[in-house]
N, CA, C and O atoms as a MOPAC input file, in Angstrom:
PM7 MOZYME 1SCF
protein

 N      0.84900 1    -1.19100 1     0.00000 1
 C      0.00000 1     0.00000 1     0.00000 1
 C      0.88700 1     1.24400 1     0.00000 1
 O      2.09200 1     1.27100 1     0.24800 1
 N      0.04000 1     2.33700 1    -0.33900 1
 C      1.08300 1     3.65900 1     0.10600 1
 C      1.74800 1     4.25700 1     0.96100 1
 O      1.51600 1     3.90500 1     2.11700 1
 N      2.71100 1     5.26400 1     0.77600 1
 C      3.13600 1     5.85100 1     2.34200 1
 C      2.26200 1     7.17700 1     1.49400 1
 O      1.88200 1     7.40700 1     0.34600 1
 N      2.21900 1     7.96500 1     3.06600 1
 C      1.39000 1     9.32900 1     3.27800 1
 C      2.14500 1     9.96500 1     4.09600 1
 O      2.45600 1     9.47600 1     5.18200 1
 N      2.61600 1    11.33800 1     3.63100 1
 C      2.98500 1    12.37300 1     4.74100 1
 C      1.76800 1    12.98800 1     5.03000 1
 O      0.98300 1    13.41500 1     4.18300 1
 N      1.58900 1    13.03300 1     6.50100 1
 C      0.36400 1    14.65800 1     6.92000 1
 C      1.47900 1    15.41800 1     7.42400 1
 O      2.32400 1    15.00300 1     8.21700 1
 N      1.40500 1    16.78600 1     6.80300 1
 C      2.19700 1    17.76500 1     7.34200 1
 C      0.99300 1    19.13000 1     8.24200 1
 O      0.45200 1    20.10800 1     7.72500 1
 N      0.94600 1    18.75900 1     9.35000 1
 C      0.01800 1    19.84400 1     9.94700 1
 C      0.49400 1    20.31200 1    11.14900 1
 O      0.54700 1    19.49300 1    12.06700 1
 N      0.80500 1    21.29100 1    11.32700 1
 C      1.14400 1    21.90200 1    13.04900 1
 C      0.50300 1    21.55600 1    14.23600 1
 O      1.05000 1    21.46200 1    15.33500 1
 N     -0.94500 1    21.32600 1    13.92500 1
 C     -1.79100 1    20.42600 1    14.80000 1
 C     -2.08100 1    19.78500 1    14.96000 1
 O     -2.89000 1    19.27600 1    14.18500 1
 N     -1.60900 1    19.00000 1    16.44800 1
 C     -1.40600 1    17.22400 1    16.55900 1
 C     -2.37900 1    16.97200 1    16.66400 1
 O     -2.33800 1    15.79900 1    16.29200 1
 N     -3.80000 1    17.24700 1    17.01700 1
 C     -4.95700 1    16.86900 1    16.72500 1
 C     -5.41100 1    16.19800 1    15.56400 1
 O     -5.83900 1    15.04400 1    15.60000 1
 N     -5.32300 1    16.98100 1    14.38300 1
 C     -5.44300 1    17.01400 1    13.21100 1
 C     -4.59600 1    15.95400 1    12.63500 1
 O     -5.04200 1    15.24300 1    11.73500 1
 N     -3.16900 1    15.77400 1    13.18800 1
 C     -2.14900 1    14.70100 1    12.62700 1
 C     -2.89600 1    13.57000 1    13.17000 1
 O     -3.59800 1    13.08500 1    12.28300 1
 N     -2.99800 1    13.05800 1    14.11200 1
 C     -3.63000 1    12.01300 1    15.21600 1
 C     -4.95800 1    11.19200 1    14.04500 1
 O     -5.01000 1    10.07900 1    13.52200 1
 N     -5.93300 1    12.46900 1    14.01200 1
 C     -7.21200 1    12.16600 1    13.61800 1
 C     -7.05600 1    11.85700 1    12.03900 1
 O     -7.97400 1    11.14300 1    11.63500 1
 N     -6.09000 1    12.23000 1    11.01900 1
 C     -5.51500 1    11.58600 1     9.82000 1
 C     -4.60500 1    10.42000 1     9.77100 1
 O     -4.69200 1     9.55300 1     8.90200 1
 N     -3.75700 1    10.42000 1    10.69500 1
 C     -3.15500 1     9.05200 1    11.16000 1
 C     -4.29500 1     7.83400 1    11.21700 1
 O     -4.64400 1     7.02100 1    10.36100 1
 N     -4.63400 1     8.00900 1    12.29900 1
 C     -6.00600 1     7.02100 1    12.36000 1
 C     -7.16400 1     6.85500 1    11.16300 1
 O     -7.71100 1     5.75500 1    11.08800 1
 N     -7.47900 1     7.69100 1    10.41700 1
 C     -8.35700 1     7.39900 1     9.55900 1
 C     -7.54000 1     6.65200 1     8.26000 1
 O     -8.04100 1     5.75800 1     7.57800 1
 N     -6.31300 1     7.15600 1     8.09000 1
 C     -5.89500 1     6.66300 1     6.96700 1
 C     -5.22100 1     5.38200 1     7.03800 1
 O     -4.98400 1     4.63400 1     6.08900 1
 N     -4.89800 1     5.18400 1     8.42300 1
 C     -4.49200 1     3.95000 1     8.80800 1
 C     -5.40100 1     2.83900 1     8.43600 1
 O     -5.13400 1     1.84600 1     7.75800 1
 N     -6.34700 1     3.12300 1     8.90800 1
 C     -7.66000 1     2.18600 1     8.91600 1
 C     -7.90200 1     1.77200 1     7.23100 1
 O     -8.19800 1     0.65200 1     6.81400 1
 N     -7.68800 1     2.98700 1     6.43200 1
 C     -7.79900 1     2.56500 1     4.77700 1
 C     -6.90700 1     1.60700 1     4.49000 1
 O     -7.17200 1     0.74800 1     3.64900 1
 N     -5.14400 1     1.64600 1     5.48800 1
 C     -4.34200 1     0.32800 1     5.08700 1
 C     -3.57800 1     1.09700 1     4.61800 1
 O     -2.74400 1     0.60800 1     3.85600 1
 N     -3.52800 1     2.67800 1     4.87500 1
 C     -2.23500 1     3.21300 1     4.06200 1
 C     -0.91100 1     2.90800 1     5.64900 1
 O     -1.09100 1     2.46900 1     6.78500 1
 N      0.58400 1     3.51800 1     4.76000 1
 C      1.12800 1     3.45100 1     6.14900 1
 C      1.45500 1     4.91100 1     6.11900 1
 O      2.06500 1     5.30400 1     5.12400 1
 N      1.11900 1     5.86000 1     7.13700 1
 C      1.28700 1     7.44900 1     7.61200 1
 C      2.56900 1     7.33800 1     8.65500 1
 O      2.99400 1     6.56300 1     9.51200 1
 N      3.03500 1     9.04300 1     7.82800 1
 C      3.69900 1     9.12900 1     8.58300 1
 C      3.35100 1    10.95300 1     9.06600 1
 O      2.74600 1    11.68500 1     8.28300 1
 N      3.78500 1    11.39300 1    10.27300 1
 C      3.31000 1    12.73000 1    10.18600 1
 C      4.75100 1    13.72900 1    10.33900 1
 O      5.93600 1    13.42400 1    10.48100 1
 N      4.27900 1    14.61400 1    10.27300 1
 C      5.43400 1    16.17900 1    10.44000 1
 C      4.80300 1    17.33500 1    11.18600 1
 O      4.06000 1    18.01800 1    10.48100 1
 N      4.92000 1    17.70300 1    12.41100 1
 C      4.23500 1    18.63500 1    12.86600 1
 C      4.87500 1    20.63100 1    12.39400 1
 O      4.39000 1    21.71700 1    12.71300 1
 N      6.64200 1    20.10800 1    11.17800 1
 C      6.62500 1    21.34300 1    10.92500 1
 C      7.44500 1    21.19900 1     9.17700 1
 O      8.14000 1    20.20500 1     8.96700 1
 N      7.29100 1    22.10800 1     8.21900 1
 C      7.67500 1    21.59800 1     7.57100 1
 C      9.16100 1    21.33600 1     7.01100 1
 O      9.48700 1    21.11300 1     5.84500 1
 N     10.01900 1    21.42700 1     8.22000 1
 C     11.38300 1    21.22000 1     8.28700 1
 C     11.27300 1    19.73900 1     8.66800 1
 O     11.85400 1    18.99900 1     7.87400 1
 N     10.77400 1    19.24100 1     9.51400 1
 C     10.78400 1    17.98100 1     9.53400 1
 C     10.20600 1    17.17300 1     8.33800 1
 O     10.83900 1    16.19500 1     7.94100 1
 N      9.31800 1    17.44300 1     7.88600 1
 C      8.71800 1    17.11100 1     6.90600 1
 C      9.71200 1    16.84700 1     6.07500 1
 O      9.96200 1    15.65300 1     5.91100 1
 N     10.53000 1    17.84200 1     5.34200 1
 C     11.38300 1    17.96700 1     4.43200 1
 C     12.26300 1    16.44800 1     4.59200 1
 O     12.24600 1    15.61200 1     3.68900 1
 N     12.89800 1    16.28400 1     5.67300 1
 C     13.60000 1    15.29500 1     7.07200 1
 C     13.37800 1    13.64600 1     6.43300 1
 O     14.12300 1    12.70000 1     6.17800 1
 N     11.63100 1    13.98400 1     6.33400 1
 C     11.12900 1    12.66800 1     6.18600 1
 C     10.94200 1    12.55600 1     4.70800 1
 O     10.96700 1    11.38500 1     4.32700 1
 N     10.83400 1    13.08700 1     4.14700 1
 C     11.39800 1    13.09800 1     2.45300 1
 C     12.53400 1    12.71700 1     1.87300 1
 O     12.69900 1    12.14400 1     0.79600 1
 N     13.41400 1    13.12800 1     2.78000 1
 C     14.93000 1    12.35300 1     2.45300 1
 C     14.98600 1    11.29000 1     2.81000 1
 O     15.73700 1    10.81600 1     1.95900 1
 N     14.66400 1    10.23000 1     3.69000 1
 C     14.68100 1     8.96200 1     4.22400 1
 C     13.23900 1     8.36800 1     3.64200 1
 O     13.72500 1     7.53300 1     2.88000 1
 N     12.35800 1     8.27800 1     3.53900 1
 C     10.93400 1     7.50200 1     3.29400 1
 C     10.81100 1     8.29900 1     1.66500 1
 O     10.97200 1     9.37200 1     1.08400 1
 N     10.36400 1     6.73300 1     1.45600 1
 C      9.81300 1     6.92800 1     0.15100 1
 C      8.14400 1     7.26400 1     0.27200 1
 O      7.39600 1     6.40500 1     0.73900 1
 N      7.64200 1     8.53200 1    -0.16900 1
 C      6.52500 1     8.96100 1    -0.25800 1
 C      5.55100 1     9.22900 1    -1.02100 1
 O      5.75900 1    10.32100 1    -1.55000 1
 N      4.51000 1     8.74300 1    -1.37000 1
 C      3.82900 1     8.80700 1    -2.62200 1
 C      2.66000 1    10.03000 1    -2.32100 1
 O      2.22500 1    10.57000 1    -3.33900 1
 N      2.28200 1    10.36300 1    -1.40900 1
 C      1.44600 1    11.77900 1    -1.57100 1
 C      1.88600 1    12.55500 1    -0.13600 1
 O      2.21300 1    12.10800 1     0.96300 1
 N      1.78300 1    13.52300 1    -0.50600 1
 C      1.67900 1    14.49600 1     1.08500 1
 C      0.48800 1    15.27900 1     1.16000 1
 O      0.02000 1    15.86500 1     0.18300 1
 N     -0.20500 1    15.30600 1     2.75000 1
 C     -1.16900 1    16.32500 1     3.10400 1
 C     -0.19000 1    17.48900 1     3.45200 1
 O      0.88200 1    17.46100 1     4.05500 1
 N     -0.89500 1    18.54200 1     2.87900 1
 C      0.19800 1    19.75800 1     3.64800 1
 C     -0.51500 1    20.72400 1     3.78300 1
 O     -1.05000 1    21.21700 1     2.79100 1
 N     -0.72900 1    21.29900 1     5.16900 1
 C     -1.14800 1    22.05300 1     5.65200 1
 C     -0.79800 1    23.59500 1     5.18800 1
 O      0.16200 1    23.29500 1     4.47800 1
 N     -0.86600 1    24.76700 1     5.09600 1
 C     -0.39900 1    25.76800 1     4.61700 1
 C      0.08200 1    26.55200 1     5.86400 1
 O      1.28800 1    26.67100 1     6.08400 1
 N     -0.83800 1    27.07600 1     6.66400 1
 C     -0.19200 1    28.23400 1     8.02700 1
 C      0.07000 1    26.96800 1     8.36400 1
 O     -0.53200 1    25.89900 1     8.27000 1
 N      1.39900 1    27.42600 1     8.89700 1
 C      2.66200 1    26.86400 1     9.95800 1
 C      3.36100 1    27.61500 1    10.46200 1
 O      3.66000 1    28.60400 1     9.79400 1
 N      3.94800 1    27.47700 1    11.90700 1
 C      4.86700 1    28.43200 1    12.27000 1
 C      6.31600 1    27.85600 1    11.58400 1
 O      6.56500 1    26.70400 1    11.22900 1
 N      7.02700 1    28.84400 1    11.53500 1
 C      8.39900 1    28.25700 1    10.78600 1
 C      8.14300 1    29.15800 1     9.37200 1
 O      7.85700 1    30.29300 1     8.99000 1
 N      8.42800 1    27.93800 1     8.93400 1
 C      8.54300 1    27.78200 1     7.20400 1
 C      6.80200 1    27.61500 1     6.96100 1
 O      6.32800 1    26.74100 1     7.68700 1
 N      5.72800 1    28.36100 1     6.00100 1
 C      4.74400 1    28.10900 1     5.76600 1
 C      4.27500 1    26.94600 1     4.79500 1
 O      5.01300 1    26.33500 1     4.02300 1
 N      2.97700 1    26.76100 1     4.96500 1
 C      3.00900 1    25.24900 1     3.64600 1
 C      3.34500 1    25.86000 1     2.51100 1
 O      3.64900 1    24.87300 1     1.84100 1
 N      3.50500 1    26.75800 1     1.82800 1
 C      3.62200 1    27.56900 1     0.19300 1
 C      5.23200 1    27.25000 1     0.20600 1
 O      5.63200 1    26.50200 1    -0.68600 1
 N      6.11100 1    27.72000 1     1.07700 1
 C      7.27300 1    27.61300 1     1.23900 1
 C      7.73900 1    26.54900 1     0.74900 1
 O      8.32300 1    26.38300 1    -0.32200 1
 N      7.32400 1    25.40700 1     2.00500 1
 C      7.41200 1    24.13300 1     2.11600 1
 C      7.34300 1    23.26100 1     0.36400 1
 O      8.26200 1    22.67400 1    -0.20600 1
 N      5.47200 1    23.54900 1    -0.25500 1
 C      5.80900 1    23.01300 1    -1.29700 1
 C      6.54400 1    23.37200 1    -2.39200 1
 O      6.64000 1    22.59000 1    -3.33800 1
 N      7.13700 1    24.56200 1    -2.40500 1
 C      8.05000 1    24.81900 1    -3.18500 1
 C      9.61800 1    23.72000 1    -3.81900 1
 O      9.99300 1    23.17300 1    -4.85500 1
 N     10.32000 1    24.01700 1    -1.65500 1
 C     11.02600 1    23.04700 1    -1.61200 1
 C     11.25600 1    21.28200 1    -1.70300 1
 O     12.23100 1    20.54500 1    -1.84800 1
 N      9.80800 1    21.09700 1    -1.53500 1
 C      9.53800 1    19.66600 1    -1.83500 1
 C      9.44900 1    19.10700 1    -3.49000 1
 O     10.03900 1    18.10800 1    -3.90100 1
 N      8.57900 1    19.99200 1    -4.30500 1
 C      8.83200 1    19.87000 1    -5.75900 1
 C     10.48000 1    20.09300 1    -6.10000 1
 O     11.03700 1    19.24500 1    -6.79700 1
 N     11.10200 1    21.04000 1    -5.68300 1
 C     12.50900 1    20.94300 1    -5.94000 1
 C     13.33200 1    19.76300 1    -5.85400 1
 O     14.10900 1    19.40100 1    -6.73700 1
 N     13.09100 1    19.05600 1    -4.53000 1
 C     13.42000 1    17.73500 1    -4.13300 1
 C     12.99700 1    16.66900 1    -4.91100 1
 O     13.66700 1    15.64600 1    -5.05300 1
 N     11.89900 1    16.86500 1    -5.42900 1
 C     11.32500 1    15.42300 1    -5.70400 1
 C      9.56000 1    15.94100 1    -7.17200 1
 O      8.35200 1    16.15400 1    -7.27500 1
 N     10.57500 1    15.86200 1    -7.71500 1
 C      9.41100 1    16.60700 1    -8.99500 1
 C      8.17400 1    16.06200 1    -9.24500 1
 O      7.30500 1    16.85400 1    -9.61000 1
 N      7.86200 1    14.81400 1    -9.12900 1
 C      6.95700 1    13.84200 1    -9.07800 1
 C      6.17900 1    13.32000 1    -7.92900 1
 O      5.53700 1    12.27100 1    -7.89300 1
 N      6.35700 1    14.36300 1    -6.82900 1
 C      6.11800 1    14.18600 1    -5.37500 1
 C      4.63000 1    14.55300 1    -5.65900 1
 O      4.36800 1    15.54700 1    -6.33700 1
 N      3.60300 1    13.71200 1    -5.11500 1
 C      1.94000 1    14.71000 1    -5.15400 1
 C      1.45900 1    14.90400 1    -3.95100 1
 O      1.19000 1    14.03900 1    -3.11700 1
 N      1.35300 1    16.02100 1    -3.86200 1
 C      1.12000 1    17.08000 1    -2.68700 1
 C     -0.53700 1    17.52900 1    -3.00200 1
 O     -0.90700 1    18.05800 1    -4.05000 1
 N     -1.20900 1    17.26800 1    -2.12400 1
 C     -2.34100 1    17.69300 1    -1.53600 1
 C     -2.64600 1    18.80100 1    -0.65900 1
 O     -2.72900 1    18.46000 1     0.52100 1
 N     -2.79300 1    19.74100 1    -0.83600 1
 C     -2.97600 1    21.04300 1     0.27500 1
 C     -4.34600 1    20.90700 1     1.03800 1
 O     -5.40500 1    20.77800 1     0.42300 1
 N     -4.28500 1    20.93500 1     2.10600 1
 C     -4.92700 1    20.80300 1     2.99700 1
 C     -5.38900 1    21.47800 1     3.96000 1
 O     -5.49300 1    21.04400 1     5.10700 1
 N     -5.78800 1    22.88100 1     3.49500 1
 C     -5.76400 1    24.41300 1     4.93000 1
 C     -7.46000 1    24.67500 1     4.93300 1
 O     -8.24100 1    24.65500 1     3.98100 1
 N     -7.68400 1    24.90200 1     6.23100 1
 C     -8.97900 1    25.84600 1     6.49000 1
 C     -9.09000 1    27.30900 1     5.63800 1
 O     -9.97100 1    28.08400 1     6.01100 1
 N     -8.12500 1    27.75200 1     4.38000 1
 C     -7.88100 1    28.83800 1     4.10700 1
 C     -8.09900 1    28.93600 1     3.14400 1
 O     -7.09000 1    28.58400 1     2.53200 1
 N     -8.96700 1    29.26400 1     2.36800 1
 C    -10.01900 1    29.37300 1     0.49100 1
 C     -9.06700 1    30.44900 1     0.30600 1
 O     -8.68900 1    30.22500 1    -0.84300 1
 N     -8.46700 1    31.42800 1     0.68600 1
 C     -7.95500 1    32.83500 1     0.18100 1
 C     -6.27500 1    32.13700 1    -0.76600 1
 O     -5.77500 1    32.60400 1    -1.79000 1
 N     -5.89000 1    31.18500 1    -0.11400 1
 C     -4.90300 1    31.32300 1    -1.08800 1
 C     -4.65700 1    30.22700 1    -1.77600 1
 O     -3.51000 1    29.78200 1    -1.76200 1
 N     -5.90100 1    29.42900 1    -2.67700 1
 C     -6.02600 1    28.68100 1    -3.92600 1
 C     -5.23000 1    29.59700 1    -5.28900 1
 O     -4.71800 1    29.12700 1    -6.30500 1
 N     -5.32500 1    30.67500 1    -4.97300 1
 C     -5.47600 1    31.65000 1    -6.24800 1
 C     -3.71200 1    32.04600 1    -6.01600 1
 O     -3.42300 1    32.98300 1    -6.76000 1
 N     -2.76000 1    31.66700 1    -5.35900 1
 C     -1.18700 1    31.84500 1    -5.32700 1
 C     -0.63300 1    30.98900 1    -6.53700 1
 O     -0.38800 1    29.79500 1    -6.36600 1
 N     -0.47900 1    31.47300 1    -7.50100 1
 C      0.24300 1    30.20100 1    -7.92200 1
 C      1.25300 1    29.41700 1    -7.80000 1
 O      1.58200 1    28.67600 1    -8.72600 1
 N      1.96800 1    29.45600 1    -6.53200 1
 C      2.34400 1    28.13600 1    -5.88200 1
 C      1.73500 1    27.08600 1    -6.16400 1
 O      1.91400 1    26.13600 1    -6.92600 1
 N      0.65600 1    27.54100 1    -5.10800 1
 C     -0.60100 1    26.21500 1    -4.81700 1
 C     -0.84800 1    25.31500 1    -5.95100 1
 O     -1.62200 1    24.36700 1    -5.81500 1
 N      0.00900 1    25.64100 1    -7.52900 1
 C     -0.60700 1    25.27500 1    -8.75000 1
 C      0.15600 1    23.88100 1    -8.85800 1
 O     -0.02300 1    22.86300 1    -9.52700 1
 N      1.17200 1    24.32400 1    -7.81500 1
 C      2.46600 1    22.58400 1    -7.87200 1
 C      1.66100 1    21.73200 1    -7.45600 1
 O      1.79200 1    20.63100 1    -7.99100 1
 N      0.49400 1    21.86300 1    -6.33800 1
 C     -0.15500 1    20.43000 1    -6.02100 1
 C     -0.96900 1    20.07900 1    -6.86700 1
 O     -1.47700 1    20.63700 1    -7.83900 1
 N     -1.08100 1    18.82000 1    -6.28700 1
 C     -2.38500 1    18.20800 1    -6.86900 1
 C     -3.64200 1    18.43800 1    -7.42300 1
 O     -4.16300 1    18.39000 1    -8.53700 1
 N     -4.21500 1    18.92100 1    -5.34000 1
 C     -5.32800 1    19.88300 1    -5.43100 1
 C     -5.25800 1    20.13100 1    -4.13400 1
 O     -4.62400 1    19.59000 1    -3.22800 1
 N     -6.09800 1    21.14400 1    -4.17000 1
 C     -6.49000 1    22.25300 1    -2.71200 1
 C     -8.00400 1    22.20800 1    -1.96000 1
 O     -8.97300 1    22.89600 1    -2.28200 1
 N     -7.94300 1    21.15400 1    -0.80800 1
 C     -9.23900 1    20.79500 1    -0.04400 1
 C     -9.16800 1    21.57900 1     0.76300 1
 O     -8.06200 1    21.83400 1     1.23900 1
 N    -10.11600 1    22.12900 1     1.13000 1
 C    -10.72600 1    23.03600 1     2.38700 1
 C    -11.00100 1    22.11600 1     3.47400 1
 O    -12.11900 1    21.60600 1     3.56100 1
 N    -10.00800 1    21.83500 1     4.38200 1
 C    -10.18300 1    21.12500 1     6.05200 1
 C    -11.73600 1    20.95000 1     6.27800 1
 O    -12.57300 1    21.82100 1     6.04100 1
 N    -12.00500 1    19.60800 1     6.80300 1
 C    -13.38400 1    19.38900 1     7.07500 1
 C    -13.11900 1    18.65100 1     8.04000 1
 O    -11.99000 1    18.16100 1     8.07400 1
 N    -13.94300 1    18.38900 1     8.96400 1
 C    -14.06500 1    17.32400 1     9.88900 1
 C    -14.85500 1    15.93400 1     8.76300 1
 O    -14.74900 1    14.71800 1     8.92200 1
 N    -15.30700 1    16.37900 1     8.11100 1
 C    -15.64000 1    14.45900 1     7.06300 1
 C    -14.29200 1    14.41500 1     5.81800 1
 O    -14.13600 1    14.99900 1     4.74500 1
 N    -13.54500 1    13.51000 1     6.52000 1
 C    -12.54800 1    13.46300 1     5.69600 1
 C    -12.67800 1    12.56200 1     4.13500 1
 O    -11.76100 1    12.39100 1     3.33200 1
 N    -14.04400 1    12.09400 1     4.02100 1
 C    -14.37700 1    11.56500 1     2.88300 1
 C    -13.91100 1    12.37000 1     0.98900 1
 O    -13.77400 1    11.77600 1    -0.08000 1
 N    -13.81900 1    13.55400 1     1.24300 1
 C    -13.25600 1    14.23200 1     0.24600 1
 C    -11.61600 1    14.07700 1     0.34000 1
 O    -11.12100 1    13.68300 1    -0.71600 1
 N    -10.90600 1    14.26000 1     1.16100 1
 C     -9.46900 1    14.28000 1     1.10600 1
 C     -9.44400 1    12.76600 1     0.47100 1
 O     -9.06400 1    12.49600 1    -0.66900 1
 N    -10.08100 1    11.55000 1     1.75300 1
 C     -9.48500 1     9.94800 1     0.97800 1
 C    -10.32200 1    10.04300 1    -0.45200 1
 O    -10.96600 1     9.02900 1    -0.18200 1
 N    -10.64100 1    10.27400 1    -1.24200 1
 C    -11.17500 1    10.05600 1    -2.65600 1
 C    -10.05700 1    11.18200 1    -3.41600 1
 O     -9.88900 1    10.99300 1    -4.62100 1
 N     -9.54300 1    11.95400 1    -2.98700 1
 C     -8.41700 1    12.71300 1    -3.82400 1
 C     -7.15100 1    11.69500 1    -3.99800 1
 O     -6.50700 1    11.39800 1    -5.00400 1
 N     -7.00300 1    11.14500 1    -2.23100 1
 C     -5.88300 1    10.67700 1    -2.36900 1
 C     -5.92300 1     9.16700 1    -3.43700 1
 O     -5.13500 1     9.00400 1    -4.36900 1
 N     -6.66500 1     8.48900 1    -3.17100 1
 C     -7.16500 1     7.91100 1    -3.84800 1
 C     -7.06000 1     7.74100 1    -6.07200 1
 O     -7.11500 1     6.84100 1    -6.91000 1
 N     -6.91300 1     9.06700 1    -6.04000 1
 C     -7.29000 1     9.44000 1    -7.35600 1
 C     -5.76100 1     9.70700 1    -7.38200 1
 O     -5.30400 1     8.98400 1    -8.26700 1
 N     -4.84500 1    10.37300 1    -6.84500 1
 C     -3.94500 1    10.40200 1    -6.96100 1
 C     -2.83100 1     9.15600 1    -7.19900 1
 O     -1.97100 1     9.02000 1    -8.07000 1
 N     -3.26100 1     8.19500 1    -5.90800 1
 C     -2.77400 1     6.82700 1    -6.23300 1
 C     -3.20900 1     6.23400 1    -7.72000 1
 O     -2.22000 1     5.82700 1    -8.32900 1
 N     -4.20500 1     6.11800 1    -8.30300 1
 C     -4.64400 1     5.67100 1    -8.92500 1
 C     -3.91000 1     6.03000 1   -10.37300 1
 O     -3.67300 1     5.31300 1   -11.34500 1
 N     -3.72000 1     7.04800 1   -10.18800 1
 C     -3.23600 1     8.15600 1   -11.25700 1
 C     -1.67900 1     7.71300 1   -11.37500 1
 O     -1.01900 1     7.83400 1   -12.40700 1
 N     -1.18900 1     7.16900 1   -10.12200 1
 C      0.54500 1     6.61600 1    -9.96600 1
 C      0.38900 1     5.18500 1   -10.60900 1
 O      1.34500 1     4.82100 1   -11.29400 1
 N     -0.49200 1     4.47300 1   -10.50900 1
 C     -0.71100 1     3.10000 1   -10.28400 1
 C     -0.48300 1     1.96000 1    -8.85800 1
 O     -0.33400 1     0.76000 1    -8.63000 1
 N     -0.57300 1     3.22500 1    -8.17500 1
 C     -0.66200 1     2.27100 1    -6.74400 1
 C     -2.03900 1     2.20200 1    -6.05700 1
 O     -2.12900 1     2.64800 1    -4.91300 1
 N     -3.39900 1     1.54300 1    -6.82500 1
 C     -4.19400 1     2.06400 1    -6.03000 1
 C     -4.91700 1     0.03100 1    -6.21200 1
 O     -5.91200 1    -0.32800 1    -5.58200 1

């Protein structure tokens, strides 16, 4: 099955994606900043990332910048409570851009589509 980065500042949020995606049979791994994140990119082979955008540190826009640099074929999922900055074209390196929900049924059908799209699904 796949690996998954969640990159989110809030361990809540990491916890409650850990567990759901676990349960699909993926194997997660999380990053509570996106320096670590970066960390776990160099060692684990990763087939999608959740990435949060506000972070303290380095922001998610930042972040996916440096991750496409790293790894061109990396698919990144943005993942923020924040509609205002779909329209950066950064944001244009991911995948796609979900608006945080508590029913995570939209994120697993992206990721999903994404795998599918690799041939790991």
């Amino acid at each position: 099955m796949a690996n998954i980065l969640v990159v989110d500042d809030e361990e809540n949020i990491r916890e409650l994606y850990r567990e759901e995606l676990e349960s699909e049979g993926y194997t997660v791994f999380t990053a509570e900043s996106a320096e670590k994140a970066l960390e776990i990119l160099d060692r684990e082979k990763i087939d999608v990332v959740i990435l949060d955008l506000r972070m303290p540190g380095t922001d998610g826009l930042a972040a996916l910048e440096k991750m496409m640099v790293k790894k061109r074929d990396l698919s990144v999922l943005i993942n923020t409570a924040y509609a205002e900055h779909r329209n950066d074209f950064l944001t244009w390196l991911a995948e796609d851009y979900i608006l945080k929900s508590s029913d995570l049924t939209q994120l697993k059908e992206k990721i999903r589509q994404v795998l599918a799209k690799k041939g790991k699904v």
